[in-house]
C-alpha positions as CSV (number, residue, x, y, z in Angstrom):
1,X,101.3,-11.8,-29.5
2,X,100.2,-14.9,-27.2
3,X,98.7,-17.8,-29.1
4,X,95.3,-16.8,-26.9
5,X,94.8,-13.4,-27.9
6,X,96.0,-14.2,-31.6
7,X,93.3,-13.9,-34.4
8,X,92.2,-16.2,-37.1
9,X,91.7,-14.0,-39.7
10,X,93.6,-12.2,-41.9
11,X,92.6,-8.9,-41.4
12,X,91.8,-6.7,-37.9
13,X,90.9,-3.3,-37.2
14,X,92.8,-1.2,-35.1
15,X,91.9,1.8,-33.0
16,X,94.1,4.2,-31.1
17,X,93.1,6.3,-28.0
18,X,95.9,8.8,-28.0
19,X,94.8,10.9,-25.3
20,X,95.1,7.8,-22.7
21,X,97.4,5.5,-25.1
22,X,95.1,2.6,-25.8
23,X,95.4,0.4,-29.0
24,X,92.5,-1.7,-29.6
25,X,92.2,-4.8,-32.2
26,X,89.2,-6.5,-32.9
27,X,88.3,-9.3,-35.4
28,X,86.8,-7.8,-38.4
29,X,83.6,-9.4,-39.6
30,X,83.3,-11.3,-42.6
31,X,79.7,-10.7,-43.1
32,X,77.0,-8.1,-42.4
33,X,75.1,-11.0,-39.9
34,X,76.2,-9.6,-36.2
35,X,75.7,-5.3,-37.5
36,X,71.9,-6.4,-38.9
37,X,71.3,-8.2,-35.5
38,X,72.3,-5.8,-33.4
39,X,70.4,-3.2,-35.7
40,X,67.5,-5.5,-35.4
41,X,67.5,-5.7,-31.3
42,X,68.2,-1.9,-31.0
43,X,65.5,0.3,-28.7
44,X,65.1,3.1,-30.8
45,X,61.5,5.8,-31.0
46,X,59.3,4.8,-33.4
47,X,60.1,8.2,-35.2
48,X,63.4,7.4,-35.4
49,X,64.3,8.2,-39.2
50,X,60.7,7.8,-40.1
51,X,59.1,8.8,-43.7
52,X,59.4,12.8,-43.0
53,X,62.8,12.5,-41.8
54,X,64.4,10.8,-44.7
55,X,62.6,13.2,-47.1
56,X,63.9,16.3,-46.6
57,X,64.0,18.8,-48.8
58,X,67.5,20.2,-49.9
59,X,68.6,23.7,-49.1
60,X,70.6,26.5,-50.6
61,X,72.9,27.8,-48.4
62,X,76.0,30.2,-49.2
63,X,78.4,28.0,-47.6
64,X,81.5,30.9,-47.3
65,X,79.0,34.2,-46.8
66,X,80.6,34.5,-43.2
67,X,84.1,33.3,-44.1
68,X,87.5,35.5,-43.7
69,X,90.5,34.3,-44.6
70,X,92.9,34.3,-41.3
71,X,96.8,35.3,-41.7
């Protein structure tokens, strides 16, 4: 890799795009700083996860009543 596009840490994510054949690295973060800030600056609606949306209550559901097994 070319001393400009090299990274100084030890550790990098990777992401591939197979269906147009992209590899992208990035730096990974050593810290939480840059997600909070860019949590902190996002436009979201005021309801957005509010009080009655985080306290749902659970529901029983039969999680295979429509299942067939295929051959």
């Amino acid at each position: 890799m070319p001393a400009t596009y090299r990274f100084t840490s030890k550790k990098v994510y990777m992401q591939q795009k197979l269906e147009i054949g992209n590899v992208t690295l990035s730096h990974k973060p050593t810290t939480w700083d840059s997600f909070s800030l860019a949590l902190q600056n996002a436009q979201t609606l005021d309801d957005f996860l509010d009080i009655k949306e985080r306290n749902q209550t659970s529901q029983n559901r039969e999680l295979f009543k429509n299942w067939t097994k295929e051959l």
